[in-house]
TORKOL-4160 file (C-alpha; in steps of 0.2 Angstrom, whole numbers, padded with zeros to 4 digits, m for minus):
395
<pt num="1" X="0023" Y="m0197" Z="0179"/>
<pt num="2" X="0030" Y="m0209" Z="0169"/>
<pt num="3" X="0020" Y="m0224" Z="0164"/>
<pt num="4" X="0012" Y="m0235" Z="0149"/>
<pt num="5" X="0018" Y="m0242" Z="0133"/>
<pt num="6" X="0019" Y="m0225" Z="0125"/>
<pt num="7" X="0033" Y="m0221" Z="0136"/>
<pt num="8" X="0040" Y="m0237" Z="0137"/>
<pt num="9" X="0045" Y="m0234" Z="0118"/>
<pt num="10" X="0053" Y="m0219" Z="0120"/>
<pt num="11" X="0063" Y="m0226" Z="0134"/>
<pt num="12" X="0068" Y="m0241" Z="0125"/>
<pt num="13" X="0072" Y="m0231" Z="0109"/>
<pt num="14" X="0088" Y="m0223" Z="0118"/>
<pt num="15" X="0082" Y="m0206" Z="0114"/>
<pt num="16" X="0086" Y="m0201" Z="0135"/>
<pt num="17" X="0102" Y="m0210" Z="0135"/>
<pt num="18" X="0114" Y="m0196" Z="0143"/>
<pt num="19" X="0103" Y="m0186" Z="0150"/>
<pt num="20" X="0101" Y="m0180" Z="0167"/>
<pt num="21" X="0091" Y="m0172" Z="0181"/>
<pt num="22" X="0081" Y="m0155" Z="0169"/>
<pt num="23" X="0090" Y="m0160" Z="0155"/>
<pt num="24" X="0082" Y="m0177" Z="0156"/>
<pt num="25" X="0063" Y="m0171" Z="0159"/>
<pt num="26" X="0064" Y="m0159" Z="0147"/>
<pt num="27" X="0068" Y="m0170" Z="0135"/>
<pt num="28" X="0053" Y="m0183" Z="0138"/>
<pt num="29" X="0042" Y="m0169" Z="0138"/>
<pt num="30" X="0046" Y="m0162" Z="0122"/>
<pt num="31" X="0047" Y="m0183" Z="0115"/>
<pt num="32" X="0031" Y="m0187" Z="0124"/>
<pt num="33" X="0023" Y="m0172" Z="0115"/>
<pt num="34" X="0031" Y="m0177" Z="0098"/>
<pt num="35" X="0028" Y="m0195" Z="0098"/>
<pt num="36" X="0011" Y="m0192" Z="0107"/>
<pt num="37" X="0001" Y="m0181" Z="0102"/>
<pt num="38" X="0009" Y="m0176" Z="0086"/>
<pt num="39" X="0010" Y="m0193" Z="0079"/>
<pt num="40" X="0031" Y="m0195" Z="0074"/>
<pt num="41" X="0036" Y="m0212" Z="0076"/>
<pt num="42" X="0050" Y="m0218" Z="0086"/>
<pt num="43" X="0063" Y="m0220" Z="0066"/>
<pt num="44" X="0057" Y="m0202" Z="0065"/>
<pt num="45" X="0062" Y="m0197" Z="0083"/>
<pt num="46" X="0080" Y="m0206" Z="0085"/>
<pt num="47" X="0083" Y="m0197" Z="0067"/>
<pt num="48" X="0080" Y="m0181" Z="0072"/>
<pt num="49" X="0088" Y="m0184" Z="0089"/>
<pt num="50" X="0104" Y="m0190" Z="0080"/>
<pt num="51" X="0105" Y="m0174" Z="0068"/>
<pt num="52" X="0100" Y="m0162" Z="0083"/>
<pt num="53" X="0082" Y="m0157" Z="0074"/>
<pt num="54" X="0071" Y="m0163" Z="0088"/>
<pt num="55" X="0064" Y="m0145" Z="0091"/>
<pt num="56" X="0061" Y="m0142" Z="0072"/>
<pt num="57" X="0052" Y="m0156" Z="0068"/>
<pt num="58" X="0034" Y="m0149" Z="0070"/>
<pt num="59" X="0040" Y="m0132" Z="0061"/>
<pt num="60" X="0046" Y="m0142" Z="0045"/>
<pt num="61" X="0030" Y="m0151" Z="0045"/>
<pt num="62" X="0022" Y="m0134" Z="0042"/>
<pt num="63" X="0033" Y="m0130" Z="0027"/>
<pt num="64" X="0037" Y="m0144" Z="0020"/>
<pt num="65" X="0020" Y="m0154" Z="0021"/>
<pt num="66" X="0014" Y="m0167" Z="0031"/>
<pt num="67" X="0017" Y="m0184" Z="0021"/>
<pt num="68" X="0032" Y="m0191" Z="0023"/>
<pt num="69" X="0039" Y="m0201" Z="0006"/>
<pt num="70" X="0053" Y="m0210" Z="0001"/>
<pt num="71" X="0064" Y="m0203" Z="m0013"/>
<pt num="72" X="0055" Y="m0217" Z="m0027"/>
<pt num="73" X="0038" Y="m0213" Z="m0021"/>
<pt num="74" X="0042" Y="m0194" Z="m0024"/>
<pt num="75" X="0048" Y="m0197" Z="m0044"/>
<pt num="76" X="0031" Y="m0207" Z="m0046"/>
<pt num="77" X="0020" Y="m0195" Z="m0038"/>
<pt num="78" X="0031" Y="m0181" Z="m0049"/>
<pt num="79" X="0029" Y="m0193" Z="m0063"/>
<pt num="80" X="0049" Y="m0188" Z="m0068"/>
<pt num="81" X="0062" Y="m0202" Z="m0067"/>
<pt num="82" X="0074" Y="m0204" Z="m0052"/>
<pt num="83" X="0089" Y="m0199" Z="m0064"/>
<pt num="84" X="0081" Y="m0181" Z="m0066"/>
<pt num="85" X="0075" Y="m0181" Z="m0047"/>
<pt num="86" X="0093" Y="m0183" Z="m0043"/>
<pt num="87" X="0100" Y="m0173" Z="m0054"/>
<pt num="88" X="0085" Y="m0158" Z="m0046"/>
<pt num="89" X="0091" Y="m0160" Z="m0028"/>
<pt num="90" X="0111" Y="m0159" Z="m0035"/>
<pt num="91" X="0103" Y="m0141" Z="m0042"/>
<pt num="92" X="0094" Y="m0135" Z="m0030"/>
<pt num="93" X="0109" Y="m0142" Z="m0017"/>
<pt num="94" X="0096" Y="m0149" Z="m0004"/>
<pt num="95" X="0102" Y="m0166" Z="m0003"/>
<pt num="96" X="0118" Y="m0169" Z="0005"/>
<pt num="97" X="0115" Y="m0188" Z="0002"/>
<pt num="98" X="0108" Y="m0190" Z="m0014"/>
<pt num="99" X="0099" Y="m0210" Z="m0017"/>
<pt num="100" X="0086" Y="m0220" Z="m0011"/>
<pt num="101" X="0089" Y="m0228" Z="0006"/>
<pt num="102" X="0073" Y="m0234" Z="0007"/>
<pt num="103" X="0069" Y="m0220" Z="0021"/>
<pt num="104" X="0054" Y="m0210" Z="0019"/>
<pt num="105" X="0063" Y="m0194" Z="0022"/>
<pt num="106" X="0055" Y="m0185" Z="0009"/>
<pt num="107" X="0039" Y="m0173" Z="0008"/>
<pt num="108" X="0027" Y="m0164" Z="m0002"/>
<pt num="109" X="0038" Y="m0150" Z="m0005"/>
<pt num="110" X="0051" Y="m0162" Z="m0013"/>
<pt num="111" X="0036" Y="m0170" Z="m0023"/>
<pt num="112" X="0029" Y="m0150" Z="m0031"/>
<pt num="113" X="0048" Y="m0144" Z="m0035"/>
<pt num="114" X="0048" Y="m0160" Z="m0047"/>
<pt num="115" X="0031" Y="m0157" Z="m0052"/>
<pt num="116" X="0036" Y="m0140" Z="m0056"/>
<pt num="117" X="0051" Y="m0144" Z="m0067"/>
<pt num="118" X="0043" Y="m0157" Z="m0078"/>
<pt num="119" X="0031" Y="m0144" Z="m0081"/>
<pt num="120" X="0044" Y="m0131" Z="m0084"/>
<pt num="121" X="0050" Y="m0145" Z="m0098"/>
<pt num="122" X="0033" Y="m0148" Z="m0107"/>
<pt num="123" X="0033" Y="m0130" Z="m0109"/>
<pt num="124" X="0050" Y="m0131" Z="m0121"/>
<pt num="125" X="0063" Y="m0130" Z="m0110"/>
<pt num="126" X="0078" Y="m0143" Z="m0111"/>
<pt num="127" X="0083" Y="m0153" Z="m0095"/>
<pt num="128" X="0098" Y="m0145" Z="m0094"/>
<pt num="129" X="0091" Y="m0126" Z="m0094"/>
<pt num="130" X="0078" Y="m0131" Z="m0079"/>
<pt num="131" X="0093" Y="m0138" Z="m0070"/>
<pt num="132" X="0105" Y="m0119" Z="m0074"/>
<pt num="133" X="0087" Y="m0110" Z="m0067"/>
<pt num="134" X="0087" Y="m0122" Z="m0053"/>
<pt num="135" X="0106" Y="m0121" Z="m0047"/>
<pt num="136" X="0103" Y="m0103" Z="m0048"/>
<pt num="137" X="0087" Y="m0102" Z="m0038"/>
<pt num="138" X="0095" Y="m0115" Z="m0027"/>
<pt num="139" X="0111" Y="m0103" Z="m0021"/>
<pt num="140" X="0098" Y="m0090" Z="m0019"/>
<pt num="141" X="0087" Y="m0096" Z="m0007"/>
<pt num="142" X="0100" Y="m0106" Z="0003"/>
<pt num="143" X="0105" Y="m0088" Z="0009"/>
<pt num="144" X="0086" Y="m0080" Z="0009"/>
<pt num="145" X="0082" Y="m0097" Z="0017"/>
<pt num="146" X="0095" Y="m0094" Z="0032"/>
<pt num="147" X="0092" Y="m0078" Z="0035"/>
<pt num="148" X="0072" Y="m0083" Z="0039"/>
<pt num="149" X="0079" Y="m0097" Z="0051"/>
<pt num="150" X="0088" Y="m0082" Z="0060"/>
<pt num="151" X="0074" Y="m0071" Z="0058"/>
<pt num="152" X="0061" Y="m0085" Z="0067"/>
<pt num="153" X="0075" Y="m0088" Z="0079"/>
<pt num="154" X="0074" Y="m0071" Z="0085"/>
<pt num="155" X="0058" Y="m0071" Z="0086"/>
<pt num="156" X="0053" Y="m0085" Z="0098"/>
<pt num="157" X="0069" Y="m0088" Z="0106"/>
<pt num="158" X="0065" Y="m0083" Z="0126"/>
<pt num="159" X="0078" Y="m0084" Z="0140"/>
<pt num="160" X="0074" Y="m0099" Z="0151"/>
<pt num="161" X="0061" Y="m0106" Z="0138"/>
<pt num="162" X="0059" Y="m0126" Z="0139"/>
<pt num="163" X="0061" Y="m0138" Z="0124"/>
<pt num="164" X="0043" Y="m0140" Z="0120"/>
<pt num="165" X="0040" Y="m0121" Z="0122"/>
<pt num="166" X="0054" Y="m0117" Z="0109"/>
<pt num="167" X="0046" Y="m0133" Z="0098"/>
<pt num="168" X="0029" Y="m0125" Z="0100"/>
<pt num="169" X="0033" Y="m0106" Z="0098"/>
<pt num="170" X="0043" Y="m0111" Z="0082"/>
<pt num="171" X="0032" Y="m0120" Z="0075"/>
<pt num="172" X="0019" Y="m0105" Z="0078"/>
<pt num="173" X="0031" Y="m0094" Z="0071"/>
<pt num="174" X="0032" Y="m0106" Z="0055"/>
<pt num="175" X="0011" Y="m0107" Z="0053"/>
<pt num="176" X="0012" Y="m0086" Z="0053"/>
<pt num="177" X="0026" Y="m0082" Z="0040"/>
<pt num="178" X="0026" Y="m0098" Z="0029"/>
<pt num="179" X="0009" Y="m0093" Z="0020"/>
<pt num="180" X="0017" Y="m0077" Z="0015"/>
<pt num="181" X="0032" Y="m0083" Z="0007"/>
<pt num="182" X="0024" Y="m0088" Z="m0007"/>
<pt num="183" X="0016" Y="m0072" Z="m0013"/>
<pt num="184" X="0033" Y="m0060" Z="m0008"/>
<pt num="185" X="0046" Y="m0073" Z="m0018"/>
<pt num="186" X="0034" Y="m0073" Z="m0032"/>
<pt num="187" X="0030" Y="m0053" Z="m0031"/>
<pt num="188" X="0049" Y="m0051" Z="m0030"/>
<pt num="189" X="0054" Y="m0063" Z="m0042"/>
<pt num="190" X="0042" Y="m0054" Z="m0055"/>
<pt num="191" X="0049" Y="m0037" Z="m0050"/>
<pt num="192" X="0066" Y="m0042" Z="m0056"/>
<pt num="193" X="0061" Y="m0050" Z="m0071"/>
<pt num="194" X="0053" Y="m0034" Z="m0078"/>
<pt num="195" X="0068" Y="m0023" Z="m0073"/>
<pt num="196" X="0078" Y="m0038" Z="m0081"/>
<pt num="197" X="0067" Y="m0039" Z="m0098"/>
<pt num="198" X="0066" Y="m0020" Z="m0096"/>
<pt num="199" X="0085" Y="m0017" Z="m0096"/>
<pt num="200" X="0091" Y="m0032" Z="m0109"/>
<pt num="201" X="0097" Y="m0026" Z="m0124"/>
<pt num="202" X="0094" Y="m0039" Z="m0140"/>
<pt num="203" X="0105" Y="m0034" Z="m0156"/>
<pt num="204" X="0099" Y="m0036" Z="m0173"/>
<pt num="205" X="0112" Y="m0052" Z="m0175"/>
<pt num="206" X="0105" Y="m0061" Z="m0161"/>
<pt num="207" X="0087" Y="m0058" Z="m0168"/>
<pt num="208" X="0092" Y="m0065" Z="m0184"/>
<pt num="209" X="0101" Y="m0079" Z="m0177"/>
<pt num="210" X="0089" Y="m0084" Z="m0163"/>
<pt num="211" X="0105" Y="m0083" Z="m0153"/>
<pt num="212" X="0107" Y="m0075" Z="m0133"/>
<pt num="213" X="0110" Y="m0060" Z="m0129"/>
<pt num="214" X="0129" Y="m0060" Z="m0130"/>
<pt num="215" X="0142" Y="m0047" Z="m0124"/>
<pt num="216" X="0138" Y="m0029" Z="m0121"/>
<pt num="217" X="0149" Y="m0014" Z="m0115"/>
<pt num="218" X="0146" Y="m0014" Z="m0096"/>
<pt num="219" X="0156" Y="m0004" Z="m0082"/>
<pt num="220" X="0160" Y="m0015" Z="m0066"/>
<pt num="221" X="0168" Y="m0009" Z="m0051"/>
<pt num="222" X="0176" Y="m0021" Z="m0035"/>
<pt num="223" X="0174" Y="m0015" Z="m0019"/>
<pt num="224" X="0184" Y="m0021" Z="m0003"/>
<pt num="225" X="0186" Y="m0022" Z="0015"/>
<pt num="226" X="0204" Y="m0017" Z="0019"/>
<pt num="227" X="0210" Y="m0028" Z="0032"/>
<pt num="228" X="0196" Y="m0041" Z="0034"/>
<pt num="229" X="0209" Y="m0056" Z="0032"/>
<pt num="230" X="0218" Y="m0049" Z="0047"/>
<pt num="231" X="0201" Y="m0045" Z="0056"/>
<pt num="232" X="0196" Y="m0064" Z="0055"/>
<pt num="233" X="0211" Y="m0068" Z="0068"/>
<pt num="234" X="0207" Y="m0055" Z="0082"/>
<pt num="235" X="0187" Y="m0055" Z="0082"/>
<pt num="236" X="0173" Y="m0071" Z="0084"/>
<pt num="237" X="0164" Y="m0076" Z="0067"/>
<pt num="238" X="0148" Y="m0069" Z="0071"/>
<pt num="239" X="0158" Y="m0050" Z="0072"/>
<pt num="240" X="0166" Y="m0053" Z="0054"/>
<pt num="241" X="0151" Y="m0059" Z="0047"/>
<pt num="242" X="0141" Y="m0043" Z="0054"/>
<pt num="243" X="0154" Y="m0034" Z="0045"/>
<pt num="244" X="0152" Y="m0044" Z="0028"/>
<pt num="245" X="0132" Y="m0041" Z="0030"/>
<pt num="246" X="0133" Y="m0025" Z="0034"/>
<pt num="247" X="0143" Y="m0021" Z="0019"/>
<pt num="248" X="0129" Y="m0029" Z="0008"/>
<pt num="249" X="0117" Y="m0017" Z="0016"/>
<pt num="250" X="0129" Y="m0003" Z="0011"/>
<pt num="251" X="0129" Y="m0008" Z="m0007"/>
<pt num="252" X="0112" Y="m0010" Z="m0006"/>
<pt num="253" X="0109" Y="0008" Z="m0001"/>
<pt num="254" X="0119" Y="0017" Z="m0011"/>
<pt num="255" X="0117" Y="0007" Z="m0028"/>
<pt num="256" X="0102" Y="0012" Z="m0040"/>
<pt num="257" X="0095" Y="0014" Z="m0059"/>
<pt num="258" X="0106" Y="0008" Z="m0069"/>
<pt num="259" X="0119" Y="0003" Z="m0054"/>
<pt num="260" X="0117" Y="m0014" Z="m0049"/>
<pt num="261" X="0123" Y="m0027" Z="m0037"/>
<pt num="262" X="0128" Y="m0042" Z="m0044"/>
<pt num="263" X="0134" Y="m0051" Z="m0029"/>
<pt num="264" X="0146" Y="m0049" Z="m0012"/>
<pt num="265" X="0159" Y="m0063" Z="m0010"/>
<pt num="266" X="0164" Y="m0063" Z="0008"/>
<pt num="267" X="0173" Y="m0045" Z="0011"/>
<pt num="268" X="0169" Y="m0040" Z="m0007"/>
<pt num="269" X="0155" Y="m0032" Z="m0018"/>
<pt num="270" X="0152" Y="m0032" Z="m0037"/>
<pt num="271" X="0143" Y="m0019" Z="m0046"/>
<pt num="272" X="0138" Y="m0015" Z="m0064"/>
<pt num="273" X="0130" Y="m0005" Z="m0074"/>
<pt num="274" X="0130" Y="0003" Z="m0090"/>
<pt num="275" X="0134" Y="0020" Z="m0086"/>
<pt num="276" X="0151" Y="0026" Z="m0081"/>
<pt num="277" X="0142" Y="0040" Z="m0073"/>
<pt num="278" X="0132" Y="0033" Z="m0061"/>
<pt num="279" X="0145" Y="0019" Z="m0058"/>
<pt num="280" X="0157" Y="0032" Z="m0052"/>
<pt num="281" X="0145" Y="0039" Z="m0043"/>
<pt num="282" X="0138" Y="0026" Z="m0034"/>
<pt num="283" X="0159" Y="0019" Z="m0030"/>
<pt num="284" X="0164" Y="0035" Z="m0022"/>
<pt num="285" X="0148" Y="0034" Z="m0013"/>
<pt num="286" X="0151" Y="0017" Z="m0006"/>
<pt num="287" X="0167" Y="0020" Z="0000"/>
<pt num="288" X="0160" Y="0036" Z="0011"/>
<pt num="289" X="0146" Y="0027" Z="0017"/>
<pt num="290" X="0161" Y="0012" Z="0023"/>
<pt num="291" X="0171" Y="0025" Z="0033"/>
<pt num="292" X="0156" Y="0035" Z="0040"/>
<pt num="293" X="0151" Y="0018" Z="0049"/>
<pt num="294" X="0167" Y="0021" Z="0061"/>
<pt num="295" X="0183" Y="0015" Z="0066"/>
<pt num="296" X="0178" Y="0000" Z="0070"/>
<pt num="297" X="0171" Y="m0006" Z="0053"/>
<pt num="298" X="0187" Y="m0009" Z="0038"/>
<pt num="299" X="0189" Y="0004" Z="0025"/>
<pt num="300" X="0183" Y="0001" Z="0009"/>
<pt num="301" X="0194" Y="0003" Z="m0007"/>
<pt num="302" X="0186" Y="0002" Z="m0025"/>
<pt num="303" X="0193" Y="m0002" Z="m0043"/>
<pt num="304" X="0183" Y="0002" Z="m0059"/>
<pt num="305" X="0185" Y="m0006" Z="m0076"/>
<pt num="306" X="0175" Y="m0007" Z="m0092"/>
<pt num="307" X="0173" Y="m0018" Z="m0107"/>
<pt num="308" X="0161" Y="m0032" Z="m0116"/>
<pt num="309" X="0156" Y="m0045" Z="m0106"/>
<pt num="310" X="0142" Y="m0057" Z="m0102"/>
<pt num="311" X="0129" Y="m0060" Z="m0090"/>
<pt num="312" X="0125" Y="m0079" Z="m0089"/>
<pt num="313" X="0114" Y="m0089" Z="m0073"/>
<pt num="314" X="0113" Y="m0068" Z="m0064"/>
<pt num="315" X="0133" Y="m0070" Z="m0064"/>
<pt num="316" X="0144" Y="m0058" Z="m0075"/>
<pt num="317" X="0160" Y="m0063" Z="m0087"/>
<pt num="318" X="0174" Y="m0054" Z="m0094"/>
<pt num="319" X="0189" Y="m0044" Z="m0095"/>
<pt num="320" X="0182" Y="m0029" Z="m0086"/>
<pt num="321" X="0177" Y="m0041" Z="m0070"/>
<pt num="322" X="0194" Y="m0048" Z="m0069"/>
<pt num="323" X="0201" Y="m0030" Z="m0074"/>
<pt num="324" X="0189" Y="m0022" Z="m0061"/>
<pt num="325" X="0195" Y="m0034" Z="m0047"/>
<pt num="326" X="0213" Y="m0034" Z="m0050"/>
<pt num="327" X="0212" Y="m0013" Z="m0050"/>
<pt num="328" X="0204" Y="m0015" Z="m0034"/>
<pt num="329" X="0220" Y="m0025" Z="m0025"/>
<pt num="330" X="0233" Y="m0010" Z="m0030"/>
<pt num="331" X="0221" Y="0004" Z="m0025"/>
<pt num="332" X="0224" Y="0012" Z="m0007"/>
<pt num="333" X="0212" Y="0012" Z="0008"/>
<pt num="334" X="0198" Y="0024" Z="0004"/>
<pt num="335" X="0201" Y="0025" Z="m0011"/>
<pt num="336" X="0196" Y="0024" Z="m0031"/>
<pt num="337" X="0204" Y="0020" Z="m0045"/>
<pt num="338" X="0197" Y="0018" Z="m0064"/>
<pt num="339" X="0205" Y="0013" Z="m0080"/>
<pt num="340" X="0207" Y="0027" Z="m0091"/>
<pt num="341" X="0193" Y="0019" Z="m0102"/>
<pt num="342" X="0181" Y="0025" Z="m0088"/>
<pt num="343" X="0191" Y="0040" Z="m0086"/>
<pt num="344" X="0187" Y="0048" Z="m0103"/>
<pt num="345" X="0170" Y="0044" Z="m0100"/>
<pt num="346" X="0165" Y="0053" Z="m0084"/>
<pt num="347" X="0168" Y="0070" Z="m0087"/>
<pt num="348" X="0160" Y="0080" Z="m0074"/>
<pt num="349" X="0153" Y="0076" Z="m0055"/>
<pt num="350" X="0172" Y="0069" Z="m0050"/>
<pt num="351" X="0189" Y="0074" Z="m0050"/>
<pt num="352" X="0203" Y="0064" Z="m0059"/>
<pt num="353" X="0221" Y="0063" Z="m0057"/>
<pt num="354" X="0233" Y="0052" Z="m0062"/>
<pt num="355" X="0237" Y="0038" Z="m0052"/>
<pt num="356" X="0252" Y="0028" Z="m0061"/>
<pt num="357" X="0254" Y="0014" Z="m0074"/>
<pt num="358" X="0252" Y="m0001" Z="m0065"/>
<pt num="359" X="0257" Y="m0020" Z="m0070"/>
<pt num="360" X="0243" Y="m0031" Z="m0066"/>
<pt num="361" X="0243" Y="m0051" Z="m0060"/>
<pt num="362" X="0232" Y="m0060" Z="m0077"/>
<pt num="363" X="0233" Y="m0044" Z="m0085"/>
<pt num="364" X="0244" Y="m0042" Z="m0100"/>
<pt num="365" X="0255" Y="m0025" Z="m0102"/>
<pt num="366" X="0256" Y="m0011" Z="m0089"/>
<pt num="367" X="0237" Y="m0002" Z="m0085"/>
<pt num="368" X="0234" Y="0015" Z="m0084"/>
<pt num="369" X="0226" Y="0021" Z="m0069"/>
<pt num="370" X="0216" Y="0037" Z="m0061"/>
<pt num="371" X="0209" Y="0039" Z="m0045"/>
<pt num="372" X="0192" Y="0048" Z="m0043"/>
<pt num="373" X="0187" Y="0060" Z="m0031"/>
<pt num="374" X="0174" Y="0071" Z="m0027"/>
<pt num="375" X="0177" Y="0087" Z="m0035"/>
<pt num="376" X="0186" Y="0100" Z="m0023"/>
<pt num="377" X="0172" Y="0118" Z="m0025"/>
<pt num="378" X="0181" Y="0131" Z="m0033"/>
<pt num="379" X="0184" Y="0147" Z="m0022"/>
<pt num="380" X="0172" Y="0156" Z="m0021"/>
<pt num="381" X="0176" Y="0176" Z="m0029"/>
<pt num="382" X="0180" Y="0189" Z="m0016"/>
<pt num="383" X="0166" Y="0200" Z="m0012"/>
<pt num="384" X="0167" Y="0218" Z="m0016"/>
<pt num="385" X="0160" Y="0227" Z="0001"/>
<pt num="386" X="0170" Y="0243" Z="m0004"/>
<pt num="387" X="0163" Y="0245" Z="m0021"/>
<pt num="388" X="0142" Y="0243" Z="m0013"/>
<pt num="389" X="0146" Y="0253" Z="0001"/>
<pt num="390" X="0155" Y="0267" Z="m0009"/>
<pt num="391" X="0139" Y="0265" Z="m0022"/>
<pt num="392" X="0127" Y="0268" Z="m0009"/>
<pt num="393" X="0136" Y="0283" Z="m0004"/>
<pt num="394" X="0135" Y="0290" Z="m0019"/>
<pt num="395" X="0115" Y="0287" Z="m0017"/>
C-alpha cells in the first residue's frame, strides 16, 4: 500500500523512475525503509541511487559514523586547515573529488583520520612525513579494504534475497566484524613493526649523523607467471585475477625468517632478504609450489640478484631490484637463474650450473648467469651382500 506524504517524496524524487513490476516494489520497499525508518533524506537517497549505493548505505553508516559533514565542518571539528585536509584525502586516496561542494558527504571517520594526523604533527613529525605514512597506509588498505567487501559479500549474499534483505543482512554483517578491525589492524601493525625495528640495521655513520638508515647489501629475487599476458585474452577477469591471488598466497607460504615479501605486481612477486641462502631456498620452492598447483595454473620462472639498495615507504630501491627483474625476463619456465654474486655465496643446499652470459635491457655490459637447482642425491654405494653372507659363513 502506497499512501501518505512519506511516499509521496519518494515518488516525486524520481528515485522509481525505470522501474517496473518486482523491480519497482523492491525498490519502494528498500526506499520506504531508508528514508522511513532510518531517517536518510531524499539528497541522501537520489545520491546514493545515482552512484548505485542504495543497498550500502545503512552499512557505511555503521563504519564510518552516523554524522554526516561537509568537508569545512570536518577541518574545523579536526582543527587542521582545509589545505592539509585535502592534501590527507589525496594520501589516503579516498576522495576521487577532492573540494568543498557544499555537500555534507563527509563523516566521523573523515573527522578522526584528521584528528589523528594533526596529533601525529604535535608529536614532531613534519607534514610531509604524515602524508608518506598516509599514502602508504592508504595503498594498503584499499586492497585489505576490498577484500572485506568480498568477504561480507560472501557472507550475506543469498540467492533470491530482496533488496532490503541484502541492505539489512549487510549492515548486520558490518555491526559484527567492524568492532574487530580495530584491534587486529593495530595487533598486526604492531607485529610488523617489531619484526621491522627488530630486523633494521643502523650503522655507526647514520648514528653519528642523525641520518636514515641507508643502503644495505640485500638479495632480491622476481618471480613470474609464464604466459599470463596471453592468459588475459582467453579467460574472464575474475579467472586471471584468481590466478594473481593465488600466486600471492604461494609466496605467502613458502616465504619465512629472513625471506620477505615486499609486494606482488599483477603476475609478479618480489622477495628479499638478507641471506642468499634462504633466498635461494625459498625461489626454488616457489617455483615447485607454482607447478604442483597443475596445468592449469602458469609456470613460474625466477631471477635472483644482489647488491646495496634501500627500502623507503615498505618499497625497495636499487640495482639488485632492476637487476633481479631483468634476470627474471631471460630465465626459462620453471626455472632459476642467479647472478654469480649470489652464486658464490650459496654453497651447499642447490646445484649450480652455468647458464650463459647474458646482455640485459638497462643493464650495462653482458651478466653472468647460473641457474639453481635442487641438488641431484649422489648414488648411493653398491651393497656388498657377498662379502656379509660369506662373513656369516665363516661364523
Amino acid at each position: 500500500m502506497r499512501d501518505g506524504p512519506l511516499d509521496d517524496d519518494l515518488l516525486s524524487a524520481g528515485l522509481l523512475d525505470g522501474l517496473q513490476d518486482g523491480a519497482f516494489e523492491e525498490r519502494f520497499e528498500l526506499l520506504r525503509w531508508l528514508h522511513g525508518e532510518e531517517g536518510y533524506t531524499i539528497p541522501e537517497l537520489q545520491r546514493a541511487t545515482e552512484s548505485q549505493t542504495l543497498l550500502l548505505m545503512p552499512s557505511e553508516r555503521v563504519i564510518a559514523g552516523g554524522n554526516v559533514l561537509s568537508e569545512a565542518q570536518v577541518a574545523e571539528r579536526a582543527g587542521v586547515s582545509l589545505g592539509f585536509l585535502r592534501a590527507l584525502e589525496r594520501a589516503n586516496g579516498v576522495r576521487a573529488d577532492v573540494g568543498d561542494t557544499g555537500a555534507p558527504t563527509y563523516a566521523d571517520v573523515d573527522v578522526e583520520a584528521a584528528r589523528i594526523a594533526r596529533g601525529f604533527m604535535e608529536a614532531g613529525l613534519s607534514e610531509e612525513q604524515v602524508l608518506t605514512v598516509a599514502r602508504m597506509l592508504g595503498r594498503s588498505f584499499t586492497q585489505i579494504a576490498e577484500v572485506l567487501r568480498q568477504v561480507a559479500f560472501e557472507l550475506v549474499l543469498r540467492p533470491g534475497s530482496t533488496e532490503l534483505e541484502l541492505a539489512r543482512n549487510y549492515r548486520g554483517a558490518s555491526e559484527l566484524l567492524v568492532p574487530s578491525l580495530g584491534p587486529l589492524l593495530d595487533t598486526t601493525l604492531r607485529l610488523h613493526l617489531r619484526q621491522a625495528v627488530a630486523t633494521e640495521i643502523v650503522t655507526a655513520q647514520e648514528r653519528r649523523d642523525g641520518d636514515l638508515p641507508g643502503a644495505r647489501e640485500v638479495v632480491v629475487a622476481f618471480a613470474d607467471l609464464v604466459g599470463f599476458t596471453r592468459m588475459g585474452e582467453e579467460v574472464p577477469p575474475e579467472v586471471l585475477g584468481a590466478v594473481a591471488g593465488r600466486l600471492e598466497d604461494l609466496a605467502e607460504q613458502v616465504v619465512g625468517g629472513p625471506v620477505r615479501v615486499v609486494k606482488t605486481i599483477g603476475d609478479a612477486v618480489l622477495l628479499v632478504s638478507t641471506d642468499a641462502a634462504a633466498m635461494v631456498e625459498a625461489t626454488l620452492r616457489l617455483v615447485e609450489v607454482a607447478a604442483a598447483e597443475g596445468e592449469d595454473f602458469p609456470q613460474l620462472r625466477a631471477g635472483i640478484a644482489s647488491g646495496p639498495a634501500v627500502n623507503r615507504a615498505g618499497d625497495w630501491f636499487g640495482a639488485p631490484v632492476n637487476l633481479a627483474s631483468r634476470v627474471t625476463g631471460v630465465a626459462r619456465a620453471g626455472s632459476v637463474l642467479a647472478t654469480s654474486d649470489v652464486e658464490r655465496a650459496v654453497t651447499s643446499g642447490v646445484q649450480w650450473s652455468y647458464a650463459g652470459a647474458k646482455r640485459l635491457k638497462n643493464v650495462a655490459g653482458e651478466v653472468k648467469l647460473h641457474r639453481a637447482r635442487r641438488p641431484v642425491p649422489a648414488a648411493s654405494e653398491p651393497p656388498a651382500p657377498a662379502a656379509g653372507r660369506a662373513r656369516r659363513g665363516r661364523r
